[in-house]
N, C-alpha and C positions, 0 to 999 in steps of 0.2 A: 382240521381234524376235529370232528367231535369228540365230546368227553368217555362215550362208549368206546371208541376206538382205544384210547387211551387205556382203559380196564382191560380191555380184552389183551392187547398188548404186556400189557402188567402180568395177567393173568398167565398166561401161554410164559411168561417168563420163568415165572412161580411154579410153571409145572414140571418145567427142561429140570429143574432143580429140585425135584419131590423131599428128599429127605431132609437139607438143609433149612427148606422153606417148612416142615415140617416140626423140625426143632428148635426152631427161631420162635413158631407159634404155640409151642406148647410151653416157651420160654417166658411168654408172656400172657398165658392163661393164670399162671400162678396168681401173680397182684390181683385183676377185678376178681377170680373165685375168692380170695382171701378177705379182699372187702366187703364185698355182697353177703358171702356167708358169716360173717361175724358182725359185721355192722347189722345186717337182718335179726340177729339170733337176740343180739344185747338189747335191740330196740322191741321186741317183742319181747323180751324178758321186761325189762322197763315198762312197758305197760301194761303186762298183768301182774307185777308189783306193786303199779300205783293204783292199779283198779282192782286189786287186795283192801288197797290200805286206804283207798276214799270208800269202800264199804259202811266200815265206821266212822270214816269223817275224822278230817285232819285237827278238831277240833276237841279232841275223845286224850284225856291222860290215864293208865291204870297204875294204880297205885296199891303195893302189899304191904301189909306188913312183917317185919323180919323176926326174930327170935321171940323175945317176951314183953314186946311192946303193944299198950293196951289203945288198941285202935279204936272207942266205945263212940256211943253217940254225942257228946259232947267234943270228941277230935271232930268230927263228920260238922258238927255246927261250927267249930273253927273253922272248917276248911270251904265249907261254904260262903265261911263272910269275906275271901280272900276276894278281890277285884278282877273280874273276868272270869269268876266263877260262876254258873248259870244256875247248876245241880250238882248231887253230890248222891249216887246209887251207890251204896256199902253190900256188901256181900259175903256170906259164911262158902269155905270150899273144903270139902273134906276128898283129898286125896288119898289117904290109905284107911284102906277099912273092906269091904265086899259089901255085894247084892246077892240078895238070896230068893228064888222063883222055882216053886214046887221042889224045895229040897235041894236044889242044884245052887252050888256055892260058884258064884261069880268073882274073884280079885278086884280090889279098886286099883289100880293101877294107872297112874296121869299120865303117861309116857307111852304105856300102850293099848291101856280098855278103856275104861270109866272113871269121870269123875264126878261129883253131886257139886252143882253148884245152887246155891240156896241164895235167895232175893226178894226185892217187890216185884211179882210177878209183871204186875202193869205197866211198870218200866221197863220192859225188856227189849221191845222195837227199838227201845233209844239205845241201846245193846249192841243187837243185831237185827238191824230193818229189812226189812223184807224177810223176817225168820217168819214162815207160816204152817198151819199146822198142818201135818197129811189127814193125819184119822185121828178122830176125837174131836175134843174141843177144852176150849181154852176155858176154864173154871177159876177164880180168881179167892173164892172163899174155900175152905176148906182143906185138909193135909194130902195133897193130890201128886202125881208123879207126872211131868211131860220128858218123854225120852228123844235126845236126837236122834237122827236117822239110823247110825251107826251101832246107837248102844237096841234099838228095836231090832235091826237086822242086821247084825254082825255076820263080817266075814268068815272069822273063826269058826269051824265045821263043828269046837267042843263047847262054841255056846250060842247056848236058844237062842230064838227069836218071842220076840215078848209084843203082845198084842195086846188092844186096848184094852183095860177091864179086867187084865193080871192085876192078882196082888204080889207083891214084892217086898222083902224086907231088906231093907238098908241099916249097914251098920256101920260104926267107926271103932277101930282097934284104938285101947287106951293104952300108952306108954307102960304102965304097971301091968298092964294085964286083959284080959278079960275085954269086953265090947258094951257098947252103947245101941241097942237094938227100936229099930220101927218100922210097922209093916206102913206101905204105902199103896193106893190103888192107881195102876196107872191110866189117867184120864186121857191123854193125848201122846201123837206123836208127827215129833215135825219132819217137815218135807231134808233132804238131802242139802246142805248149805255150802259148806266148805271152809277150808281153812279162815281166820282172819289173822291178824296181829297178831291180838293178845291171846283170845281162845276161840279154840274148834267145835262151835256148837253140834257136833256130830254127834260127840262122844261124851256128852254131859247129859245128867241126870236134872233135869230142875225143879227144886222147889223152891216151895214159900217159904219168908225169913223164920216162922216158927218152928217147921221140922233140920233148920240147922240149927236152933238154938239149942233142942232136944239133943240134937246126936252131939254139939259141942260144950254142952253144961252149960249153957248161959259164955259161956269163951267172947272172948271181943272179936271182930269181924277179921275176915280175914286181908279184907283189901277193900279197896270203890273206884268206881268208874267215878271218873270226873271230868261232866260236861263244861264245856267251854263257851261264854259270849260267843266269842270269835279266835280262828287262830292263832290270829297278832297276840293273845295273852299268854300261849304257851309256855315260852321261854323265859317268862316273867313269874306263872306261876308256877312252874318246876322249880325256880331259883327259891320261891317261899317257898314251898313244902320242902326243899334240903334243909332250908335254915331250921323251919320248925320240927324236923325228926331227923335232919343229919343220914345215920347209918341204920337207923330203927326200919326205913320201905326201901322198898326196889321204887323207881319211877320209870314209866315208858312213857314217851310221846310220841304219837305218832307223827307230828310235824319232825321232830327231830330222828325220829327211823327212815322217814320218809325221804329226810334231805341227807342222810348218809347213803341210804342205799343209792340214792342219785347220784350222790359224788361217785360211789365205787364202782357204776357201771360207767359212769361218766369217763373217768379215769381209765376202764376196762376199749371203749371205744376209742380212745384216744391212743392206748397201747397198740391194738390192733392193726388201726388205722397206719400206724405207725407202721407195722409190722409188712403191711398190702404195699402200704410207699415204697420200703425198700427193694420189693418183690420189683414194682414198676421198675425203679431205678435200674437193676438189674437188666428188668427187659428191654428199656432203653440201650445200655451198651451191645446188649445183645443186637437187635435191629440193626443198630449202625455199625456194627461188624461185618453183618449177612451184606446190607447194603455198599460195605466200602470193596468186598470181598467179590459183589457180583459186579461192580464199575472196574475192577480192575482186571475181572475174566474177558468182560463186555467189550473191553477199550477200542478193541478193531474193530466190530459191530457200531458200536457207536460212529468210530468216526467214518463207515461206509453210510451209514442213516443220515449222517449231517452230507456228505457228498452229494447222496440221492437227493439233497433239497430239506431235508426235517428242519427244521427252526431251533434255537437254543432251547427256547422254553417248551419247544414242542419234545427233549431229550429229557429238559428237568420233571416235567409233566408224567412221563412214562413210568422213572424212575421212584418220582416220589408216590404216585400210585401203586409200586409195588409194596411200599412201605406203608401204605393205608391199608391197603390188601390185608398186608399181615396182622395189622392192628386190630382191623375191624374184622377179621376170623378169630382171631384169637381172645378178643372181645366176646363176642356172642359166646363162644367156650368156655369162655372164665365166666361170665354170670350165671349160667347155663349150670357147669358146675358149684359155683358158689352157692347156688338156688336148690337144689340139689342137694350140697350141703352141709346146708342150716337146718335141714330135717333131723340130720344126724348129730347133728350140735345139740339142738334141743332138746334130743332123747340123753344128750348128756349134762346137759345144765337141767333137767330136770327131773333127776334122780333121787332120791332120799339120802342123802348120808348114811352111808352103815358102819358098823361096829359099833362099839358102848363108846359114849360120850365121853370125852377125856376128865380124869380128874379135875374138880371146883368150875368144871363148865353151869352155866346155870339156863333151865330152861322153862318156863311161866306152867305149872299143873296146866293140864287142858290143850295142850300146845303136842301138834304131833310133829313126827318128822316125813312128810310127804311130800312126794314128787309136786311140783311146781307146776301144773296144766297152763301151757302155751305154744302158741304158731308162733313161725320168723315172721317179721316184719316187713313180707316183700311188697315193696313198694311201685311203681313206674316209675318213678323220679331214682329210687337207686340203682335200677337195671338198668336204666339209659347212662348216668352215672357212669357205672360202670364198663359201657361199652363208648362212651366217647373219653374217658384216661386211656383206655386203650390205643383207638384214633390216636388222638394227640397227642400221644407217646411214639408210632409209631411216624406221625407227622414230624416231630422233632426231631427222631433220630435219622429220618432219612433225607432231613433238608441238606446237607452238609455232602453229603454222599452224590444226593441228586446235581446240586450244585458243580461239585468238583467235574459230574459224568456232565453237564451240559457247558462247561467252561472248555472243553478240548477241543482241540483245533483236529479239523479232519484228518490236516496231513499228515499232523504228529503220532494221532492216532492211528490211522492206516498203517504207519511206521514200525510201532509196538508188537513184538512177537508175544 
């Protein structure tokens, strides 16, 4: 007999039997949809969090300062001469304060509009590379405004849209009272960037280090970007800047965000995975239920087949193809859905957190809470994956089954009511 014979045999079996061979393979969709859909979702989540955070380069630490600790140029040349420090770009951020454009009062607000970040303009590709300008151009002398995409064309329908060549007054509200006011002319504006790490060039205001100096009194900086030799230094110069300010900065490293977030999908893929095994396991006993269930409806059937001349293994054959059958339908189903999805997964791992941030939560100025943009993962290598666990899930469960059905003796068989 050839192996078509064999299928089609199978087949025609699986049909005498619609419903149970039905429920047997949606028994075992469950496992590959579970795997495909989540292993897809977490690995495409995984890589557009690392290709976030190699934006800036795994090599990039931001460092604040906290309460009334005087971060001035003299900490900046310490922290320069630290070992595997390259550069050291210090920065003024003023987070509460408004812009003001023809009369119309704008909130500073870091969490949802604007924030002014003030620096050496020339260093700011080491920043954000590839940050380019749409309209305008990049001026480097003078007290000039470049706006991100977002603070130029905001979504908010109650605030303007500000084009090159506005002037604009930026201000900072002082604790006692009253404001720190100056008009700026806004020279450029950059192209649409997107989230990073530390901060969302979207929705920053940037100037040069003299118009923070103005709006912060001469104030010591508020934080620096600290370039790295190399990444290998990270975890060494994190450890010196705790010793030398303790509780005074926040510190972030992107090597050390980068190797958390990895554990925690890591970890997340493992739970999953987890999760699809058991699903298998399941469809396992299932199969070899259907299978032990259809050898013992068959048993006459069978042993008139071996009378008419069928061979042992031309019985195990028949049988354990209906157990492939199953597998490999249920298979293509489960990736099929799984694939399917992970569309729907993503629309859910990449939502904004809403409501207000829980109290003493703490979140970097400049830093928004947006949706995550990414695809699943689907690969060839997982959808084949996932339709051959199926297979050889199916192959396991009905070895035992098949066996038993081509081990009967005809007569015994014929016997059996």
């Amino acid at each position: 007999m050839k192996i078509l014979d064999f299928i089609t045999l199978a087949w025609n079996a699986l049909k005498d039997r619609k419903l149970r061979t039905i429920l047997t393979i949606l028994g075992i969709v469950v496992g590959p949809a579970i795997i495909v859909a989540l292993n897809a979702t977490t690995s495409g989540l995984t890589n557009a969090i690392t290709g976030q955070l190699q934006t800036i380069g795994s090599n990039t630490i931001y460092m604040i300062a906290v309460g009334d600790f005087d971060l001035n140029d003299r900490e900046v040349s310490r922290i320069e001469g630290l070992d595997g420090v390259s550069e050291v770009i210090p920065f003024y951020q003023i987070a509460s304060g408004e812009v003001r454009l023809s009369g119309k009062r704008i909130e500073l607000n870091p969490f949802q509009s604007y924030l002014i970040l003030s620096l050496d303009l020339r260093k700011l590709d080491k920043i954000f590379p590839g940050l380019d300008i749409m309209e305008g151009e990049l001026v480097y002398a003078g007290d000039n405004a470049y706006l991100g995409y977002r603070v130029a064309n905001p979504t908010d329908p109650d605030l303007p849209n500000i084009d090159v060549g506005d002037l604009i007054t930026v201000s900072r509200l002082l604790p006692e009272g009253g404001s720190v006011s100056k008009p700026i002319k806004v020279r450029g504006i950059f192209e649409n960037y997107g989230q990073t790490v530390f901060l969302n060039p979207d929705i920053l205001i940037f100037v040069n280090e003299r118009v923070g100096k103005v709006l912060l009194g001469g104030r010591s900086y508020s934080g620096a970007f600290i370039k790295l030799v190399g990444a290998e230094y990270s975890e060494a110069v994190v450890e010196s800047l705790l010793e030398m300010y303790g509780a005074d900065v926040r510190i972030f490293s992107l090597k050390a965000i980068q190797q958390t977030i990895q554990d925690i999908l890591t970890s997340l893929q493992v739970f999953f995975s987890t999760i699809g095994a058991m699903s298998v396991l399941v469809a396992f006993f299932g199969i070899m239920t259907t299978m032990f269930t259809a050898v013992t409806e068959r048993t006459r059937e069978i042993g008139l087949i071996k009378a008419l001349g069928f061979k042992t293994h031309h019985v195990l054959l028949t049988f354990l193809m209906e157990s492939i059958l199953i597998g490999l339908i249920g298979g293509i189903l489960g990736v099929s859905l799984g694939a399917v999805g992970s569309f729907f997964l993503v629309d859910f791992f990449g939502r904004p957190p809403s409501g207000r941030a829980r109290p003493g939560a703490f979140r970097a100025p400049g830093q928004t809470a947006e949706p995550i943009t990414f695809t699943p993962n689907l690969t060839l290598e997982l959808l084949i994956v996932g339709v051959v666990i199926a297979v050889v899930v199916g192959v396991l469960a009905g070895l035992i089954p098949a066996y038993r059905a081509a081990k009967l003796e005809p007569i015994e068989a014929l016997r059996r009511e």
